[in-house]
C-alpha positions as CSV (number, residue, x, y, z in Angstrom):
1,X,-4.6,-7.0,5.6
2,X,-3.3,-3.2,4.9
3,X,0.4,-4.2,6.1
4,X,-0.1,-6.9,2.9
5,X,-1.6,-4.8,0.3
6,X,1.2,-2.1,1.5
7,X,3.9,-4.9,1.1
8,X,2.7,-5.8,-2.4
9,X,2.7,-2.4,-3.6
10,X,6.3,-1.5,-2.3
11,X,6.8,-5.0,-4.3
12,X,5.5,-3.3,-7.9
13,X,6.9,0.1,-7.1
14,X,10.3,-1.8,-6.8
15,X,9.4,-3.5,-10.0
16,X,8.8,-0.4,-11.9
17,X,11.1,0.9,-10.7
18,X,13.9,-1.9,-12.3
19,X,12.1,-1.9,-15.6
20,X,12.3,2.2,-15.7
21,X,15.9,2.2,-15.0
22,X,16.6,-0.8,-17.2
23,X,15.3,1.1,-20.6
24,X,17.2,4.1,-19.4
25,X,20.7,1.7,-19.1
26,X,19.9,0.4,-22.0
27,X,19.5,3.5,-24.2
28,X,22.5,4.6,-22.9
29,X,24.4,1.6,-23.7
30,X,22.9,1.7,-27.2
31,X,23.8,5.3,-27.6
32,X,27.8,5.2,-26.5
33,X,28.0,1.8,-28.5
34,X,26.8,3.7,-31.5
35,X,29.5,6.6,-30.6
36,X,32.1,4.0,-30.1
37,X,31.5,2.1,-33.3
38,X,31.8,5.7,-35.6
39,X,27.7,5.3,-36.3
40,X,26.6,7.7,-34.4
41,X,29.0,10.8,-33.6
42,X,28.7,12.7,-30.2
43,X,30.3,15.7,-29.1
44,X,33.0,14.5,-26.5
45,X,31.1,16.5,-23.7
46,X,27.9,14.9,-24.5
47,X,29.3,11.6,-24.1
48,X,31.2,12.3,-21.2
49,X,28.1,13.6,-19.5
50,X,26.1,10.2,-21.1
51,X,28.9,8.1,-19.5
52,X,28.5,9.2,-15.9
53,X,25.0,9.2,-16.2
54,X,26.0,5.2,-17.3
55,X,27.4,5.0,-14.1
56,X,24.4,6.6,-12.0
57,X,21.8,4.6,-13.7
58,X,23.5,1.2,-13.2
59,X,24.6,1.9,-9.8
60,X,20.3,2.6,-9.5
61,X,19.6,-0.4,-11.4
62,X,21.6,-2.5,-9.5
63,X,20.2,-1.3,-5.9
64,X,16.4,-1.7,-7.3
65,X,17.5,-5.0,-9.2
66,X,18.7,-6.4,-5.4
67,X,16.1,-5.2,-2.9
68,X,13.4,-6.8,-6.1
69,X,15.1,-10.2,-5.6
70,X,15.5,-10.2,-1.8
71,X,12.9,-8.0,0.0
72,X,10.5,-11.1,0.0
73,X,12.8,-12.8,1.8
74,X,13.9,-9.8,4.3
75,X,10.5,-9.8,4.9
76,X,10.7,-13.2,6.5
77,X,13.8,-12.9,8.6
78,X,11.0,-10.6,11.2
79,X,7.6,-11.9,12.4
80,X,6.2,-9.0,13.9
81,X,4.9,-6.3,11.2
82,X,6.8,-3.1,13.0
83,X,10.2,-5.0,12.8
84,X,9.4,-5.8,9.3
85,X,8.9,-2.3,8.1
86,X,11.7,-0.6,10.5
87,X,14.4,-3.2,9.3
88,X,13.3,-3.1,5.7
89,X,13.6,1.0,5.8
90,X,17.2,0.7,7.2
91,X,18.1,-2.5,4.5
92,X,16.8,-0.2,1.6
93,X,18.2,3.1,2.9
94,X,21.4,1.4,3.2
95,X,21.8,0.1,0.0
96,X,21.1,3.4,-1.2
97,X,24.0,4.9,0.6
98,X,26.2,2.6,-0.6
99,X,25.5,3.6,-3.9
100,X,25.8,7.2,-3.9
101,X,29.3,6.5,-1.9
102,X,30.2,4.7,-5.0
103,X,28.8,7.6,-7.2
104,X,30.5,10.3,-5.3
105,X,33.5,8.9,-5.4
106,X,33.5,7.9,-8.8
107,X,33.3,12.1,-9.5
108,X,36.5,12.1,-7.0
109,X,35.0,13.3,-4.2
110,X,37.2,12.2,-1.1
111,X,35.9,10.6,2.2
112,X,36.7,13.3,4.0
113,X,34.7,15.5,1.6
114,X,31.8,13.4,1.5
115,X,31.3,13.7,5.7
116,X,31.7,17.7,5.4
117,X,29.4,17.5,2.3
118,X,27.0,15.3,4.6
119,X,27.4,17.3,7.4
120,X,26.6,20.4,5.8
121,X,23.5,19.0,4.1
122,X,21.9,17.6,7.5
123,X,22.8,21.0,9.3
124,X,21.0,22.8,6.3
125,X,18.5,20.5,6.2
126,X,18.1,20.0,10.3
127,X,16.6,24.0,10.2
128,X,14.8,23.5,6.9
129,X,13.1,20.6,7.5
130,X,12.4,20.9,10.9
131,X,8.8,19.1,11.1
132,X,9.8,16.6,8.7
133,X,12.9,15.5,10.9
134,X,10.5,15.3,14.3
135,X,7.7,13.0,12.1
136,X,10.8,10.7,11.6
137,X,12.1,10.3,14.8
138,X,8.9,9.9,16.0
139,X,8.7,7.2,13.9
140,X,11.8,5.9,14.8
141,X,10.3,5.2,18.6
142,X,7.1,4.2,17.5
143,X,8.8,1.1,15.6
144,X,11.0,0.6,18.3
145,X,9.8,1.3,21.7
146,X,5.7,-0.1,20.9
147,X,3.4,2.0,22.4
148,X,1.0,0.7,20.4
149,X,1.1,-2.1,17.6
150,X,-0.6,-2.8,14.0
151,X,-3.7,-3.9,15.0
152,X,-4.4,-1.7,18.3
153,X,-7.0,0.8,18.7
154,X,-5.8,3.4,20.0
155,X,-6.8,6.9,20.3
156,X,-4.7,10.2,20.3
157,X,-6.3,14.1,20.3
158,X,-9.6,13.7,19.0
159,X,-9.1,10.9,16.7
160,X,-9.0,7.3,17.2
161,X,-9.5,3.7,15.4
162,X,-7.7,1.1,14.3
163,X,-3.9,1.0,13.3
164,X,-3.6,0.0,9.9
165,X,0.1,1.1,8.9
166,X,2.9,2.8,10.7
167,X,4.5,4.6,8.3
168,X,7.6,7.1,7.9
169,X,5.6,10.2,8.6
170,X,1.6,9.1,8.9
171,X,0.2,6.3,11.1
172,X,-3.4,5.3,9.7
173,X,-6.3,5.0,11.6
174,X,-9.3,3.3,10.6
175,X,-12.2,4.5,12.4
176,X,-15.1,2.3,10.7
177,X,-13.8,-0.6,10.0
178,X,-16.4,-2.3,7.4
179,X,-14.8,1.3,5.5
180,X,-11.2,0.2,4.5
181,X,-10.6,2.9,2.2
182,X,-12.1,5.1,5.1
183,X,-9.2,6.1,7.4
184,X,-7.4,8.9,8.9
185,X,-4.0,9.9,8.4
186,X,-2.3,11.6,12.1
187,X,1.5,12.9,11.5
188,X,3.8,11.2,13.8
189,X,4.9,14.3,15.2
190,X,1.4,14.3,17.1
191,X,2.5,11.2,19.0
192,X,5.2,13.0,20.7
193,X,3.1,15.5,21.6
194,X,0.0,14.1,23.3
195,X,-0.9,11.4,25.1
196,X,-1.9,8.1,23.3
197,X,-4.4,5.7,25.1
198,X,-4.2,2.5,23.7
199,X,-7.6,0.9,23.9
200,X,-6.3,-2.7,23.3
201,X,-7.1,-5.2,20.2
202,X,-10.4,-6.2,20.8
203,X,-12.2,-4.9,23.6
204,X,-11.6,-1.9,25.5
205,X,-13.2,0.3,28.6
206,X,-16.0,2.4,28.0
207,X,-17.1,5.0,31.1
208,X,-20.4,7.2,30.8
209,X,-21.1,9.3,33.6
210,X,-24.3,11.2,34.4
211,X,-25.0,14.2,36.5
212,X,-27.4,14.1,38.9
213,X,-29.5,16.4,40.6
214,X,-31.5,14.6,43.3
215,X,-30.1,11.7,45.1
216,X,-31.9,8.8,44.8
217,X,-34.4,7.2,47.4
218,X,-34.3,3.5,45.9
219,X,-30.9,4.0,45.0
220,X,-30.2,0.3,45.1
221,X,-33.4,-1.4,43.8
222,X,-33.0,0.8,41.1
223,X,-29.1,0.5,40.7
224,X,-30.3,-3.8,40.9
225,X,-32.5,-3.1,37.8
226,X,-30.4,-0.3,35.6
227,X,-27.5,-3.0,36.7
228,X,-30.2,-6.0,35.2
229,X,-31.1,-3.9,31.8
230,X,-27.6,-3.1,30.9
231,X,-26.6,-6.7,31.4
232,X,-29.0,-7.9,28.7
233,X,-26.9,-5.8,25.8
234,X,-23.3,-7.2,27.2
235,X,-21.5,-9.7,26.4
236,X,-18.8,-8.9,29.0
237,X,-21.5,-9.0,32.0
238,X,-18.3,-9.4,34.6
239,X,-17.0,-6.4,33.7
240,X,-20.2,-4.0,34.4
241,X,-20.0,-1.5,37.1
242,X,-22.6,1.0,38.2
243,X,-21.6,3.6,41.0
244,X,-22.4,6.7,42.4
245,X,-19.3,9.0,42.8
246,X,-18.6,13.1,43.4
247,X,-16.3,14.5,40.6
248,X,-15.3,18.2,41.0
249,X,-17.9,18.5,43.9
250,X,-20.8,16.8,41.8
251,X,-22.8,13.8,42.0
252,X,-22.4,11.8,39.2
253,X,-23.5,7.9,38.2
254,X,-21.0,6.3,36.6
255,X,-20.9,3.3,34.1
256,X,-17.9,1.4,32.9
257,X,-18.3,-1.8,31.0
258,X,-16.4,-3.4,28.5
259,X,-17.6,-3.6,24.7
260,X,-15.6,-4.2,21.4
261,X,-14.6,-1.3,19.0
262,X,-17.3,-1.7,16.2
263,X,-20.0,-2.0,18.8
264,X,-19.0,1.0,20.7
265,X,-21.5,3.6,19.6
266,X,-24.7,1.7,19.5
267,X,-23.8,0.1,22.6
268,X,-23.0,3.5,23.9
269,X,-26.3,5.0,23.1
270,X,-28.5,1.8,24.1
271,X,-26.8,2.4,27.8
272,X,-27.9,6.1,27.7
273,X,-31.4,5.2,26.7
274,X,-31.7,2.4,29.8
275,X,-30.0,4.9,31.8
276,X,-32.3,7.9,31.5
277,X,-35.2,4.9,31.7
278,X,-34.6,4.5,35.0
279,X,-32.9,7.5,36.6
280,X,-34.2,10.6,34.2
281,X,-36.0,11.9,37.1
282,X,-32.8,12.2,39.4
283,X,-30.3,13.4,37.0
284,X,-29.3,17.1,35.5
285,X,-30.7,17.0,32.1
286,X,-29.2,20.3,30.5
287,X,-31.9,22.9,29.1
C-alpha cells in the first residue's frame, strides 16, 4: 500500500516537475524570439547566457518529459517491489547523466575533462559526505542482496515493525500498524552496523523467560496446566513450548510460542499473567 502511494507521488513530482520546466522553456523561447525579431533588444551577454540556459532547460525537460511517459511502464518490466525501486533509481539516474554529458559538452568540456572533473568531485565529495555515501551503499545491498523484503517485520537496535519502503537513505518501519502515518525512519547506515532479525511476514517467535527461585515440586502437573492455559489464547497451539532451562548459572522457565505481529503485546502480557498464576510462588520476583 505505502510502495503505491510512494509510486504515485514520484508519478506527480515527475509531473510537476515537466510543467515547471515547460513554462521556464517557454519563457525563454518567447524572450530570444522577441530579441531575434528586433522587439525586444537584449544585451548580447544576456542572451548568450539565456541561450545556454535554453539548452539546460530543454535538455531537463526532455529527461522529465521521458521518465513521465515511461516509468509506468518500467514499473512493469519488475514484479518484485525492491527490483522495481533499485532499477527505476539506476533508469532515472542514468538519464540524468546523459544529460549533463550533453550539457557539458555543449560548454566544450572534453571527455577527458569530464572524468577528471568527475573524479575530482567524488574524491571531494567521498570525505565530505562520508555518512551519506555509507546510507547509499547500504542501500545498494539491501535492494540487492534481501535481507529482508517490503512487507517483513524485522527488527534492528531497539526498533522494529513493519517494512513499508526501502528507500535511498531511510527504510520505514511501521510499528502499529492500524497507525499508517505512524512509523519510524532507521538510516541505512544502521543496517550495516547491527544485526537485523527478520521476524518473518506474518507470524514470528516470541520467547519469555522467567527466573526462578525454588524449583518446583509438581513441576509437571503444573507445567500440564500452565501448558493447558496458554493454549486457550493461541492460535498456533503446535508451536507452544514450556521448559525449564539454566542460563548463566540460573534457573529459568522458558516460553516460546508463535503469535502474529499486531497481537504480540497483549498476547505477551496475557502469558505473563497465566504464568505468574501458576508459578509466582517459585519464581524470582524482583523487589
Amino acid at each position: 500500500m505505502f510502495e503505491k502511494i510512494n509510486k504515485e507521488r514520484r508519478l506527480k513530482n515527475l509531473s510537476g516537475a515537466v510543467l515547471l520546466t515547460l513554462i521556464v522553456l517557454l519563457l525563454l523561447l518567447g524572450l530570444l524570439y522577441l530579441d531575434k525579431g528586433d522587439l525586444l533588444r537584449l544585451p548580447q551577454t544576456i542572451g548568450r547566457i539565456f541561450r545556454h540556459l535554453l539548452l539546460i532547460v530543454g535538455t531537463l525537460f526532455a529527461i522529465t518529459l521521458v521518465l513521465r511517459l515511461t516509468m509506468k511502464r518500467f514499473y512493469r518490466l519488475f514484479d518484485e517491489p525492491e527490483e522495481r525501486i533499485f532499477y527505476s533509481k539506476i533508469y532515472s539516474w542514468s538519464l540524468y547523466s546523459i544529460g549533463l554529458l550533453v550539457i557539458l559538452h555543449h560548454f566544450g568540456v572534453s571527455l577527458g575533462n569530464i572524468t577528471l572533473f568527475l573524479g575530482l568531485i567524488a574524491t571531494g565529495l567521498a570525505f565530505a559526505i562520508r555518512e551519506v555515501l555509507l546510507s547509499f551503499f547500504a542501500w545498494l545491498i539491501l535492494l540487492r542482496k534481501k535481507p529482508f523484503r517490503i512487507g517483513d517485520y524485522i527488527r534492528i537496535g531497539e526498533d522494529e515493525g513493519k517494512v513499508l519502503h526501502i528507500g535511498t537513505f531511510f527504510v520505514l518501519l511501521d510499528k502499529t500498524t492500524q497507525l499508517p502515518e505512524d512509523f519510524t525512519r532507521v538510516p541505512n547506515r544502521l543496517f550495516l552496523e547491527k544485526s537485523i532479525i527478520n521476524l518473518g511476514k506474518n507470524t514470528f517467535h516470541e520467547e519469555i523467560t522467567f527466573q526462578c527461585a525454588d524449583f518446583l515440586q509438581d513441576k509437571d502437573q503444573v507445567l500440564e496446566e500452565l501448558r493447558a492455559e496458554i493454549e486457550t489464547l493461541l492460535e498456533n497451539r503446535e508451536n507452544l513450548f514450556i521448559y525449564f532451562d539454566l542460563r548463566k548459572e540460573k534457573l529459568v522457565v522458558v516460553v516460546e510460542y508463535l503469535t502474529r505481529f499486531e497481537e504480540r503485546q497483549p498476547l505477551r502480557s496475557a502469558v505473563i499473567e497465566a504464568v505468574y498464576k501458576y508459578l509466582g510462588s517459585s519464581l524470582f520476583i524482583p523487589k
